[in-house]
Structures are given as C-alpha cells and as structure tokens.
C-alpha positions as CSV (number, residue, x, y, z in Angstrom):
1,X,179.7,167.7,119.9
2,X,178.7,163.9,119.9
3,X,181.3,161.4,120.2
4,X,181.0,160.4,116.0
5,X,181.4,164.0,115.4
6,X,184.6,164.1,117.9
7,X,186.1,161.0,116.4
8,X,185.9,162.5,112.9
9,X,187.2,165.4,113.3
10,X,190.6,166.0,111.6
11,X,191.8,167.5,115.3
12,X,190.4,165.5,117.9
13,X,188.5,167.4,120.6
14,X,191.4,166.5,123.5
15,X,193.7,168.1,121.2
16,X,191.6,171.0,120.7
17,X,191.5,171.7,124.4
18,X,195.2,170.8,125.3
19,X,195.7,173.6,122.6
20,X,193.3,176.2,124.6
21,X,194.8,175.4,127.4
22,X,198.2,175.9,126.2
23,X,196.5,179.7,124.2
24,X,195.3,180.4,128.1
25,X,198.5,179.7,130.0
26,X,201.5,182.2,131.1
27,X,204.6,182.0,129.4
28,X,203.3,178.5,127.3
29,X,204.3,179.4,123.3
30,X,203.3,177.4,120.3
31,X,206.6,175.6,120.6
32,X,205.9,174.3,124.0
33,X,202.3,173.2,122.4
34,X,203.9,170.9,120.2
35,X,206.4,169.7,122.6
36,X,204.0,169.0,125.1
37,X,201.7,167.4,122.1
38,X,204.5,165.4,121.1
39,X,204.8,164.0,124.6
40,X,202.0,163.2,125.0
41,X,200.7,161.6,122.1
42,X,203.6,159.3,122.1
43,X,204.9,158.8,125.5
44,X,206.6,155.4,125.1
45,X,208.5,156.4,122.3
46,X,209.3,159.9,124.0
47,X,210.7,158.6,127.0
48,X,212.3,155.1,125.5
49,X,214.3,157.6,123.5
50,X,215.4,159.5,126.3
51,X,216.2,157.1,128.1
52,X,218.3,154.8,126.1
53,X,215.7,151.9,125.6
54,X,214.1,152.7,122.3
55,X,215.7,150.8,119.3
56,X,216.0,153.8,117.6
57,X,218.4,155.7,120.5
58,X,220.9,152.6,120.8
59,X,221.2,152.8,117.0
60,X,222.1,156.4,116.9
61,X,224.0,156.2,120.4
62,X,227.5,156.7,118.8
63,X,226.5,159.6,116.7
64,X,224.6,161.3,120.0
65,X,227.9,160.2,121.8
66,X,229.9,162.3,119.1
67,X,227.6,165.5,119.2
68,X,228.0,165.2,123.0
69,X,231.3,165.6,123.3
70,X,231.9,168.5,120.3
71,X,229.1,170.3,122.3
72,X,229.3,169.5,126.0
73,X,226.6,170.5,128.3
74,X,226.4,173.7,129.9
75,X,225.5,171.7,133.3
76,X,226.6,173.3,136.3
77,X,227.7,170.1,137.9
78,X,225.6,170.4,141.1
79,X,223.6,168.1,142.1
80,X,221.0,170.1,144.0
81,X,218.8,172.6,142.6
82,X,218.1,175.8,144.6
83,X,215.5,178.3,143.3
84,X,217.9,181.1,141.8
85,X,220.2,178.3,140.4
86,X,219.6,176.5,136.9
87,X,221.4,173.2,136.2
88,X,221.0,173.4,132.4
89,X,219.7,169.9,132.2
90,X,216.4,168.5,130.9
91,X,216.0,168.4,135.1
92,X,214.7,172.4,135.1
93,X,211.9,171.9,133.4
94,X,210.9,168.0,134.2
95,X,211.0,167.1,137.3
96,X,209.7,165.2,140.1
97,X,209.2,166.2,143.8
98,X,208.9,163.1,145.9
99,X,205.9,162.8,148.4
100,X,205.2,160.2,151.2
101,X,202.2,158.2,150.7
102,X,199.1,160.1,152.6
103,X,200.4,162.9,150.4
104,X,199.9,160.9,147.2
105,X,196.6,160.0,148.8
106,X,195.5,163.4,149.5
107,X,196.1,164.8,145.7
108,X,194.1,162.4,144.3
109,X,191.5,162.9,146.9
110,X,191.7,166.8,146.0
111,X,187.6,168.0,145.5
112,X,187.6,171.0,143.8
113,X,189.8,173.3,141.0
114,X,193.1,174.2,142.6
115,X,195.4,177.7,141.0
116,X,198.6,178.0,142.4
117,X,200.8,179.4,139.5
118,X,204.3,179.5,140.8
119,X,205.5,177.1,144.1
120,X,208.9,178.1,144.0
121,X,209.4,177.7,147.5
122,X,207.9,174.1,147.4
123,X,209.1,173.2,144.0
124,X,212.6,174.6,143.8
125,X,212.8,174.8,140.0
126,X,213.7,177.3,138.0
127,X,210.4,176.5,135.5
128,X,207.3,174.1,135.6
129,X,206.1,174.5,139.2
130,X,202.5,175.2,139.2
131,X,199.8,173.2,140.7
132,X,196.3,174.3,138.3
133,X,194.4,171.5,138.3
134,X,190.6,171.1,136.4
135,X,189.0,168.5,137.0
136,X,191.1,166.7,139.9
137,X,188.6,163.6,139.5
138,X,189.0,162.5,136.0
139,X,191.6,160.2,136.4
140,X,193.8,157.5,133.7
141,X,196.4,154.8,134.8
142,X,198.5,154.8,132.0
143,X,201.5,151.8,131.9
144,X,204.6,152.9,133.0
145,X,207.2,153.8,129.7
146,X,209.6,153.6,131.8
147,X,208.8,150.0,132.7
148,X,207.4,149.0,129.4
149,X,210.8,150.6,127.7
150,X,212.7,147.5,129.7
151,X,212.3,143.9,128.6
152,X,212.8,142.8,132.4
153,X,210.9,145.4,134.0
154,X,208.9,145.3,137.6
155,X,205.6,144.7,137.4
156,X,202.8,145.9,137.1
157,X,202.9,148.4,134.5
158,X,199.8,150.9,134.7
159,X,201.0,152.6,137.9
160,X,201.2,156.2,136.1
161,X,198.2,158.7,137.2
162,X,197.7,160.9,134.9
163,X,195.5,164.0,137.0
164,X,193.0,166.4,135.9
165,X,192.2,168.3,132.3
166,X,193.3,168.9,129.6
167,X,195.8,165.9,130.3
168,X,193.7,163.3,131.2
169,X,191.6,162.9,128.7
170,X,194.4,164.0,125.9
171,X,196.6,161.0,126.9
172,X,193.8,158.5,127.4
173,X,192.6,158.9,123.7
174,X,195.8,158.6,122.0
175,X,196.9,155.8,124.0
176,X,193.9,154.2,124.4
177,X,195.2,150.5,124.0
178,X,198.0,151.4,127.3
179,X,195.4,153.5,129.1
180,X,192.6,153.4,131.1
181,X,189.8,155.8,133.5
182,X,190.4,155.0,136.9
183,X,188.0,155.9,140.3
184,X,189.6,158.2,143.2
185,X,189.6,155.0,144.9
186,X,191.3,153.0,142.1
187,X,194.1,155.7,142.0
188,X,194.5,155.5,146.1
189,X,194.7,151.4,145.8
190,X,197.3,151.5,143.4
191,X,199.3,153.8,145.4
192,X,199.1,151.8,148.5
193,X,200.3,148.6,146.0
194,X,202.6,150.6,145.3
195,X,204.1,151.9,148.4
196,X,203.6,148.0,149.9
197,X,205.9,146.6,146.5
198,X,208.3,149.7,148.3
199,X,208.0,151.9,145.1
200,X,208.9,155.7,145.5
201,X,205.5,158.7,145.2
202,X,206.9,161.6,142.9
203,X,204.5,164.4,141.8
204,X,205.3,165.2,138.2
205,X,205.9,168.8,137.1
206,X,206.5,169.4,133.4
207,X,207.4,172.8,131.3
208,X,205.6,171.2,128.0
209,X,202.5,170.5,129.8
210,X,201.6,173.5,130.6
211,X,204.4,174.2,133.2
212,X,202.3,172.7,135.9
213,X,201.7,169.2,137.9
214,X,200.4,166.5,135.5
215,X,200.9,163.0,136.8
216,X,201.9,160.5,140.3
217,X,204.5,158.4,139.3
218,X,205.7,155.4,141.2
219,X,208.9,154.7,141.0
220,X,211.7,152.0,140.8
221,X,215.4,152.8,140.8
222,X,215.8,149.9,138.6
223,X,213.6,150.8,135.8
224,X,212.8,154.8,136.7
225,X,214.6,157.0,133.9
226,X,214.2,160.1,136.3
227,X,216.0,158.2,139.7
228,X,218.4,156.9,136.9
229,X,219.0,160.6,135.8
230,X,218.8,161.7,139.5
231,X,221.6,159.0,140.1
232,X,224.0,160.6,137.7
233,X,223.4,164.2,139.7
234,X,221.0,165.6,137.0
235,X,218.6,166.6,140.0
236,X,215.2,165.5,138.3
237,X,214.0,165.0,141.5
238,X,213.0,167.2,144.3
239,X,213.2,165.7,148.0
240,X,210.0,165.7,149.7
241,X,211.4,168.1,152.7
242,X,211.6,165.8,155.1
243,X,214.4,163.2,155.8
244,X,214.3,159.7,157.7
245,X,215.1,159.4,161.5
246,X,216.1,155.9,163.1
247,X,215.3,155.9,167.0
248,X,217.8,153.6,168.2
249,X,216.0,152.2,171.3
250,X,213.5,150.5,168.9
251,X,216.0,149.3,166.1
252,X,217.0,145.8,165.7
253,X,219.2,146.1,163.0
254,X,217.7,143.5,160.8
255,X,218.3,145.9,157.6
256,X,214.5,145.7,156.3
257,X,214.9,149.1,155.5
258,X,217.7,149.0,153.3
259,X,216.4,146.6,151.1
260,X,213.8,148.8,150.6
261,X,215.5,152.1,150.3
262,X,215.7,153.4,146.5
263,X,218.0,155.9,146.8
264,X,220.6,154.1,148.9
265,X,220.4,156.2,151.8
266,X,220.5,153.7,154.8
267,X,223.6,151.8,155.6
268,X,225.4,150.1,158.7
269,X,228.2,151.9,160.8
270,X,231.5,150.5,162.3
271,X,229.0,149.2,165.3
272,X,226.6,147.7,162.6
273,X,224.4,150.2,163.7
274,X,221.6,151.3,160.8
275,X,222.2,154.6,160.3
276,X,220.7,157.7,157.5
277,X,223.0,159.5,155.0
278,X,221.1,162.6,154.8
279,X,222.6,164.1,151.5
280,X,220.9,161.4,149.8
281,X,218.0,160.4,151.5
282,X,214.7,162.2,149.9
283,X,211.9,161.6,152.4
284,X,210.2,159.4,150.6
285,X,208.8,157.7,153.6
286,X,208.9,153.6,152.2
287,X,211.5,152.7,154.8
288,X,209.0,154.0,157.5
289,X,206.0,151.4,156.4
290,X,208.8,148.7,155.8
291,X,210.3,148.8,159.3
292,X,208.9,146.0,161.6
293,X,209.9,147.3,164.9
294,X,208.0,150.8,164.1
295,X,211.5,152.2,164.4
296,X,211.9,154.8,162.0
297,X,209.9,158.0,161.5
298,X,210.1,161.2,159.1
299,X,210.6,164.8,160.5
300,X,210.7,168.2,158.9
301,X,214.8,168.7,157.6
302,X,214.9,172.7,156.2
303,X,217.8,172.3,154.3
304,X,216.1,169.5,152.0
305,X,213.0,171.7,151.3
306,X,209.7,172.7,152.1
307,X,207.0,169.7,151.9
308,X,203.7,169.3,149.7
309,X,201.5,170.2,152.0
310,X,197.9,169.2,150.3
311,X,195.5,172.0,152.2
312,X,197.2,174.8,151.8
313,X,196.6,174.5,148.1
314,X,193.5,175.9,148.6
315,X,194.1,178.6,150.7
C-alpha cells in the first residue's frame, strides 16, 4: 500500500495492525482494543486525566471525589505486589519495573524478535507482563505527558521510548506533531541524559497494549504520575531486584546521593552516617553514578525481586 493510499484510508494502516495484533494476542478482547486505541491515540489527554493535570479532571474533581467515596475502592491496602496477590488498582495492569541504566541500554540494543509471554517471576503482576517485541529497532521519542501535563515541568520533554510494532509506529502517526523516529543510538543518548539529569529507567508494561512491554520511561518524582501513584502505596512500580549498598570505608558523607535519590530512600543516622532504607529503595541504580567517592554499589536483594536480566530473553 503506498503512503497516499495509507493516508486515505478511513482506518489508517497503524491502526489496522494495532488491531491484528490485538485479533493475534492471548486473552486481548475487543474492549482492551479500544482501550489500548484510546491510549494511544491520545496519550496527553489519557494520562493528564489520570493524573489530575487535564482541565477537564480538576473541573469534575468534586463529582469524582463524591463517586469515590459512595463506592470506595476494593484496594487491598498493601503496598507491594506479590504474584498471587492483586491490589485492585489501576497498578495490576500498568505498571513499571525499574531497571538500572546498562539494562535500559541493553533493551534498546535488543537485535532480533523476542516471545516471552508471561514473566511472572520477573514482573510480579497479576496481568500485562510479557516481553513480545517486533521489530525492537523501530524506535519514537515521544514528549513526556507526564511532563507536558505540568506547566513547571523538568525538562526536556521527549524522553519516552516507545519500542517495537505495532506501537511504534501507531503512536508516531497520531501524534506526529509530539513524536519523532529515533536511531538505537539516539534512544541509548537519551537514556544516559537521562540517568546524568538523575532521572529513574522504568520498563513499561501495559494490559491495553497488548499486555506486554511497550515503552522506557524516565522518570521524575516531581512530575512522574506512576512514582506519584507509587508514593501513595498504589504499587505501579516494580523494584528492579536489587537494592543500594553504601561501603562505609569509601563514604564521605557529603549527601550527593540523597539529592539524587527519587524515592527517598537514603538518609543520615544519629552518627550522620548515610545510610539505605531498604523498604523503599527500588534499585534504580542513579545514586551509584552520582556518588563521587565510588562509594555505593547495587547487589542482588531476593526479597525485592528478581532482575531484568536482558539475555535470557532469548533463551
């Protein structure tokens, strides 16, 4: 089909294969088609909504507020998933598993089609936790709607990579104005920008698209919905299965790392020693790069998870 045919089409050719896609998957139905459609094809508005920003959810705030409280949520109130364990919460089936930064690298650097249908061990959700990726190279930055949702919001904004088909090329063309194709090695420098500005890695996992991984997010606990929603104990985000470790010969104690750590996890003792709260750190790995006297290193922690590990994807 040329290009002119595809742009005159009354469904666009994107659409057409999000839709096959969808037709092909386990467990996707129609109504997850056109909630994963509605996502997206209009992302900014999808995620504004949700999270407060969009004009639209601050006028009907009270009226949410009412239905809220007539109907409370089934959550279970814990704030760590565990595979056999819902939390009722958007969290279960949109979600984020962080990964330090040579494991962002190494998904985007993935060569060839990857089918792992159900990583419930890695990804300790009770749906969306498959890893089926076509056409890992075919990349798109897309702006942030988290950060464009804010009207002070950290900068810059196109640090969302969208990975692989049908979703690629589906967001691209109906956002093509806050969109663009990216290289391999465009995608790896904006992570490294990232990690320098001290941004968190999080692979994406979504049950409307597709129930599989879709996107690299980098994220700011100021302007993040997820680490927002993660802050209030809807567990949206997955650690990465490894925790910080401070070795104390090394440390100075200048608190570098704090400033850096999103999810508040570092902190002083009575002895203004810098020490780890390991309920909340996630393994993100930014206060590793940020330290100055090479002081602080991530190791395995089983309790927190199992890691991404990249090659054993394709075994």
């Amino acid at each position: 089909m040329s290009t002119q045919q595809k742009k005159s089409s009354l469904i666009s050719q994107s659409t057409r294969d999000l839709y096959r896609a969808a037709t092909q998957a386990k467990d996707v139905s129609f109504t997850d088609f056109l909630h994963g459609y509605i996502y997206g094809r209009w992302p900014f508005f999808y995620i504004g909504y949700a999270k407060g920003d969009h004009p639209l959810a601050k006028k009907i705030a009270p009226l949410t507020a009412f239905i809220s409280k007539v109907f409370p949520s089934k959550q279970t109130g814990s704030d760590r998933h565990s595979v056999d364990l819902a939390s009722n919460t958007i969290a279960d089936g949109y979600h984020g598993k962080a990964v330090p930064l040579n494991t962002a690298r190494e998904l985007i650097m993935i060569q060839e089609p990857i089918n792992k249908p159900d990583l419930e061990h890695v990804i300790p959700y009770t749906k969306a936790r498959a890893i089926i990726l076509e056409n890992p190279d075919h990349l798109v930055a897309l702006n942030c709607p988290c950060r464009s949702g804010k009207a002070e919001h950290c900068r810059p904004v196109d640090v969302c990579l969208i990975v692989g088909e049908p979703f690629a090329s589906f967001i691209n063309e109906h956002n093509p104005k806050r969109s663009r194709w990216i290289t391999r090695e465009e995608a790896i420098q904006i992570l490294e920008e990232e990690d320098a500005r001290g941004h968190v890695h999080h692979a994406f996992f979504k049950d409307a698209m597709l129930g599989r991984y879709y996107a690299i997010c980098n994220c700011c606990s100021c302007c993040c919905g997820a680490m927002k929603a993660h802050q209030n104990h809807i567990p949206m985000l997955a650690s990465s299965g490894y925790v910080a470790e401070i070795d104390p010969e090394f440390c100075q104690h200048c608190g570098t790392c704090h400033e850096y750590c999103q999810f508040s996890a570092l902190g002083y003792d009575d002895n203004y020693y810098t020490f780890v709260n390991y309920d909340l750190c996630m393994g993100c790995g930014v206060c590793v790069s940020k330290c100055p006297s090479d002081a602080i290193s991530l190791r395995l922690e089983p309790s927190k998870g199992i890691p991404l590990v990249v090659s054993e994807l394709y075994e």
